[in-house]
N, C-alpha and C positions, 0 to 999 in steps of 0.2 A: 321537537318540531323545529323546522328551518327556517325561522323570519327574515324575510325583505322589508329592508329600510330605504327608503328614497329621501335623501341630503342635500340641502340646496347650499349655495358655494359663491362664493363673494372674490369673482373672479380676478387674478395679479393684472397686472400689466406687463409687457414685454412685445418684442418683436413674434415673426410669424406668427398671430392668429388665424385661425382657421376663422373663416368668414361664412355666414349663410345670407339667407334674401335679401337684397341691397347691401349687400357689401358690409352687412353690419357684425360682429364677431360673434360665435359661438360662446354661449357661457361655459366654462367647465360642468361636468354633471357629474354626481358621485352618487352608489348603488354601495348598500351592503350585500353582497350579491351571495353571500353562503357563511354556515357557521357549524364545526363538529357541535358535537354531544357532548358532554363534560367527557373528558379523557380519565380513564380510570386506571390505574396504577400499571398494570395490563400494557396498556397505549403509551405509556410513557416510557415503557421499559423496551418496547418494541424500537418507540424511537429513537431510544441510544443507537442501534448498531445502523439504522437507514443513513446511506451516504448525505452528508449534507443538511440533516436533523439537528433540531434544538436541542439541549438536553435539558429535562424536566425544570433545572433551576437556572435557565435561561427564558428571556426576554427578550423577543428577535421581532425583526422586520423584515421581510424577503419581497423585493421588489422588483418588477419586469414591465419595459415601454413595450407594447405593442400596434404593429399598426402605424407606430409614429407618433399620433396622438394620444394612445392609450394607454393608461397606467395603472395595472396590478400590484394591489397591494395584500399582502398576507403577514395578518399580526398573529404570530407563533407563540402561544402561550399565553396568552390575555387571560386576566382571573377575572372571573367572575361567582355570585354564587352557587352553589350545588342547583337550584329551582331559582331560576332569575328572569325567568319568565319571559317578554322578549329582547332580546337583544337588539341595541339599536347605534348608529353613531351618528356625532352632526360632525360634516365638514365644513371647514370655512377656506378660504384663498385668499390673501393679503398681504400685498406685497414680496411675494416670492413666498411665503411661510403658509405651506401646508398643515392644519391645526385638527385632529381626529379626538373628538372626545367620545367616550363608548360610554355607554349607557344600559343597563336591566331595568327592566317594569316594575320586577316586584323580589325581594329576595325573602322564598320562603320558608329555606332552611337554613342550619345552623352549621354550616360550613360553605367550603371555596371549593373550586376544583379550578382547572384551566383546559383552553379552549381554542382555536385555531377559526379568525374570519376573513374573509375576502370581503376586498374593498376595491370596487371597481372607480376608476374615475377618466370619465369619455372628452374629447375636445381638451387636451391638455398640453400646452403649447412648451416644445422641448426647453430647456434652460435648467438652471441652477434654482432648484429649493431646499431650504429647512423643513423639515419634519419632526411636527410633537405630535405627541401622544399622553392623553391623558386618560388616564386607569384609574378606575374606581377603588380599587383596591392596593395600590403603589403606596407607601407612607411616606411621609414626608421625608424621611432619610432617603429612603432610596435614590438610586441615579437614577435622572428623569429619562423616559426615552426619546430619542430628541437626537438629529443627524441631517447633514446637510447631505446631496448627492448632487452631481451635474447629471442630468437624465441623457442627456445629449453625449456627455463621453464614454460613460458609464449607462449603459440603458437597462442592466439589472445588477443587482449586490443586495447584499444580507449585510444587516446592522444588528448587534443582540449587547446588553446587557445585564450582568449578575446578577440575580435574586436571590437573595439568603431567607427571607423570610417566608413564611406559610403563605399559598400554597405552591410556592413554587422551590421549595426545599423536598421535593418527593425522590431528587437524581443519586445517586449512587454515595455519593460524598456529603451530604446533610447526616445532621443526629438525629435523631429521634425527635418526631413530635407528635403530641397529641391536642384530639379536636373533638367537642363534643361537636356529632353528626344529627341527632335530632332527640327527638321526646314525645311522646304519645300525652294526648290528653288526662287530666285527671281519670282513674278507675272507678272512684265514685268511694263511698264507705259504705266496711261491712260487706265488701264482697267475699263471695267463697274462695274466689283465683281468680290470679293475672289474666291476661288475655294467653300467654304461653302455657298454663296452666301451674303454673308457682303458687301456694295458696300464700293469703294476703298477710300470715304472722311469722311471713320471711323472708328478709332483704338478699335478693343473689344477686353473685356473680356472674355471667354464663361470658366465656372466652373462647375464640378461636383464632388463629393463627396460622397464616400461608405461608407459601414458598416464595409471596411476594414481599415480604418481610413486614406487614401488617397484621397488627392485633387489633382484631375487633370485640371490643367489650359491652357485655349489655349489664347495664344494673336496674336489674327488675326490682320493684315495688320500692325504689327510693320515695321519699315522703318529703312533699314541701306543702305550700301554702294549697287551698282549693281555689286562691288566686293569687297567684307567684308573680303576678308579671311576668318578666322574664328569665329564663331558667337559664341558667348559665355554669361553666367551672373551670377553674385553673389546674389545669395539669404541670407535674413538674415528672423529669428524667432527671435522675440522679442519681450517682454511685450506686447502681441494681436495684434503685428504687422509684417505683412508679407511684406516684401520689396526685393522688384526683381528688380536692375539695371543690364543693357542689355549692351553689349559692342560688338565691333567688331574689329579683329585683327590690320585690314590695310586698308584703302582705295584708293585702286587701280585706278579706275573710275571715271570721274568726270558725276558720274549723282547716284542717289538715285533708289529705289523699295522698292517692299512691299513682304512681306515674313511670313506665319504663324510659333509659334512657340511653343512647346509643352512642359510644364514642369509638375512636381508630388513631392507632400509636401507627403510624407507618417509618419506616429506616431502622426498625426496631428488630437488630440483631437475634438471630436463636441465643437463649441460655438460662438462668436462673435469676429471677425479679421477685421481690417484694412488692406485694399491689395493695397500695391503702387507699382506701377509699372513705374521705371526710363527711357525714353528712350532716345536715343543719337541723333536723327532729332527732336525732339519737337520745335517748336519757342514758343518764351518767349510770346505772345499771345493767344498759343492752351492749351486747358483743358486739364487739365494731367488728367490719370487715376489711378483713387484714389478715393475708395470707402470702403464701409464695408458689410460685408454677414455675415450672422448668420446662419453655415452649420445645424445645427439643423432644425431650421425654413424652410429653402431655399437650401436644398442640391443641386440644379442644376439652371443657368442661366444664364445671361449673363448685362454685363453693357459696354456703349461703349460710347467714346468723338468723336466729330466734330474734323474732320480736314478739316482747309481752302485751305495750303499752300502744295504747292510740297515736299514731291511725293503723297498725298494722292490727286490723279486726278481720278475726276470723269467724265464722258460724255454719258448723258442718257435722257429722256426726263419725266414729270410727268407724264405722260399717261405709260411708260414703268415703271417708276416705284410703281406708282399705281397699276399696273397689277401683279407687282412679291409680293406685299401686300396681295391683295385680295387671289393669289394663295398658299402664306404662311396660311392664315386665310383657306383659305377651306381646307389645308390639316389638320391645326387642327382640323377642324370641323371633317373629315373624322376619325379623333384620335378617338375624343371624341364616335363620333359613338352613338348608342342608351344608356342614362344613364341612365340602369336599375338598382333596387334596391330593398332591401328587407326591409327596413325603412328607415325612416328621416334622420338614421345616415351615410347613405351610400354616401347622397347629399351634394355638397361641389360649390362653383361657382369661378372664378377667371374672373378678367377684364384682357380687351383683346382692344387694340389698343389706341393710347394714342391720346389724343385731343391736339390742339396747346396749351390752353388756361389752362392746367392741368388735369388728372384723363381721366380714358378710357373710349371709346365708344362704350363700352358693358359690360355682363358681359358673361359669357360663363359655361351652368351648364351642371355639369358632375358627374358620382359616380366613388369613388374609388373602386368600385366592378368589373368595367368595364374599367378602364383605371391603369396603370402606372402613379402615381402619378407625380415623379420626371420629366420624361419623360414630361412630359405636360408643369409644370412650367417652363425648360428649354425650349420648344418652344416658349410657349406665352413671356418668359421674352425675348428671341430674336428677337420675331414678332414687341413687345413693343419698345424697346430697337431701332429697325429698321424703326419704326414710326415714333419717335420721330427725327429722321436724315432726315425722308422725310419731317417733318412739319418744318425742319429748313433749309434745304436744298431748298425752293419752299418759307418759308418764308411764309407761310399759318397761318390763324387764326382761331378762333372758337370762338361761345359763350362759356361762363363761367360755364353753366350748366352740374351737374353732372347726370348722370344715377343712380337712385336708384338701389341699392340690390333687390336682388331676393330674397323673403318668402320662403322657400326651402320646400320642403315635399313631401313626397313618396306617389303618386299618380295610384294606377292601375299596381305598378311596374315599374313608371318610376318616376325618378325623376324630379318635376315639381315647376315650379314661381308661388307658391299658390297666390298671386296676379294677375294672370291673367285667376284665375278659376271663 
């Protein structure tokens, strides 16, 4: 939504005022007069190549007289948070020193983004000002925004300064960084599954990964307090290791739940990482999660540990959960759909459901002509992933026998297990 802010202004002194009824001066008046949407990584990358664009870890002022009187203001990259509900500024005028402080209502999630506002100000009498800029989210290191112009000699010019820090490290030359983006409420105890359908005696992983060089991670069913206060975690990038300790303000309650939780490494090159992920209910008996992806390879899927111990409470039966398997399985089936193709090179096969005893019990062939690659591998690696909890969970076995591969080849337009021609 677009909020209009109306700012009252404590007008300089100087020659030419513009004068209204009895000769008396016009005050300055200033309008927030428009504000994008949070810009998404998308937006940011668009704006590298636009002539005369900020780039993402820039801090800019682009200003223009019009009219004479009239002075356009556009703060290029303003942070604010992701849900900040309205945006507002108060201007002031004194003494020559134009002073903008920006303002949100409410900040309701657990990240930043940046944002582009116009700032209209009407009756503003030509001369020499200072201009600040005070940012909600600027630390105190940073260089302040803050620039003198002569409007009169100069009646438009862009001002920008460096941003190294989050969020304005999204541009091409920033490292890596990561941000917990949000968290769902407690799931309550003793549920069957997550709301994504993860049952509740296993902490995952689930990843995906763009061409935008952003990894978005979910960790379903982390367990903190059933009043945490505030949920929070430090991420660190380091030497092909990505390490996410989870922390929570206070614990209020004495009882535990489960809670998914949403983070995004973005500047985060394709290649092969270490993902550990610290959490603060572990027993010193449960599999931690800690694994390695190779986003190139595997840009989507999922890895999950057994949990024994409270709060990860399950209560379900084989047969129930056998049945939310098979329904997993046939909607991939429904994915895959017919795997037409226009040669051998379209045919591709992935296994699909994991044996007690190791390797899966199938393989599942499909073309890339016909499917969403990524999209797929994130299923099956969760269907997998989900199998392997049932076969531990029920304590089930299997022979040791593995399912041969499929002979792949483009048969009639479809792609077929030339060993069973």
């Amino acid at each position: 939504m677009v909020a209009f802010a109306f700012v009252s202004l404590t007008p300089g002194c100087g020659e030419d005022d513009v004068s209204g009824p009895e000769n008396q001066p016009l005050a300055p008046t200033a309008t927030l007069v428009s504000h994008t949407a949070c810009k998404s990584s998308g937006d940011l990358a668009a704006s590298l190549s636009a002539p005369g664009s900020a780039a993402a870890a820039m801090d800019c002022v682009e200003f223009r007289v019009q009219g004479g009187d009239t002075l356009f203001i556009e703060h290029v990259n303003a942070a604010f948070n992701c849900c900040p509900g309205e945006l507002t500024a108060d201007v002031t005028i004194s003494n020559d020193t134009i002073r903008i402080v920006e303002r949100e209502s409410a900040a309701q999630c657990l990240c930043l983004c940046l944002y582009d506002l116009t700032i209209r100000i009407d009756n503003l009498r030509a001369g020499t000002y200072t201009f600040e800029f005070a940012e909600p989210y600027a630390s105190g290191t940073d260089e302040p925004l803050a620039f003198t112009a002569n409007l009169a000699a100069a009646p438009s010019d862009t001002f920008c300064v460096e941003r190294n820090d989050y969020p304005w490290n999204t541009g091409g030359e920033s490292g890596p960084v990561g941000v917990l983006v949000s968290h769902t409420d407690c799931h309550g105890e003793a549920l069957a599954s997550s709301a994504n359908g993860v049952p509740t005696d296993m902490s995952c992983i689930e990843w995906r990964y763009g061409a935008d060089e952003v990894l978005a991670l979910t960790h379903v069913n982390a367990a903190f307090n059933c009043c945490p206060g505030e949920i929070t975690a430090d991420i660190t990038i380091a030497n092909g290791t990505i390490t996410i300790v989870e922390h929570e303000e206070r614990s209020l309650c004495d009882c535990s739940c489960l809670y998914d939780l949403e983070f995004e490494i973005s500047n985060l090159e394709p290649g092969t990482y270490a993902i550990k992920i610290v959490e603060p209910y572990v027993g010193a008996g449960d599999k931690r999660l800690e694994f390695s992806i190779d986003l190139a390879a595997n840009p989507a899927g999922a890895v999950c540990a057994y949990r024994a111990n409270y709060p990860w409470l399950y209560s379900s039966t084989i047969d129930d959960d056998k049945a939310a398997l098979d329904a997993m399985r046939a909607k991939i089936i429904d994915f895959i759909a017919t795997p037409s193709c226009d040669g051998g090179a379209d045919c591709r096969y992935i296994g699909a459901g994991a044996k007690p005893c190791g390797g899966p019990w199938e393989y599942l062939i499909y073309s890339i002509g016909t499917v969403d690659e990524d999209s797929l591998e994130f299923d099956v690696s969760l269907y997998n992933e989900l199998y392997r909890g049932f076969n531990r969970r029920y304590n089930l076995g299997s022979t040791c026998d593995v399912p041969a591969p499929p002979d792949l080849g483009c048969v009639e337009g479809i792609c077929t297990d030339l060993k069973g021609k």
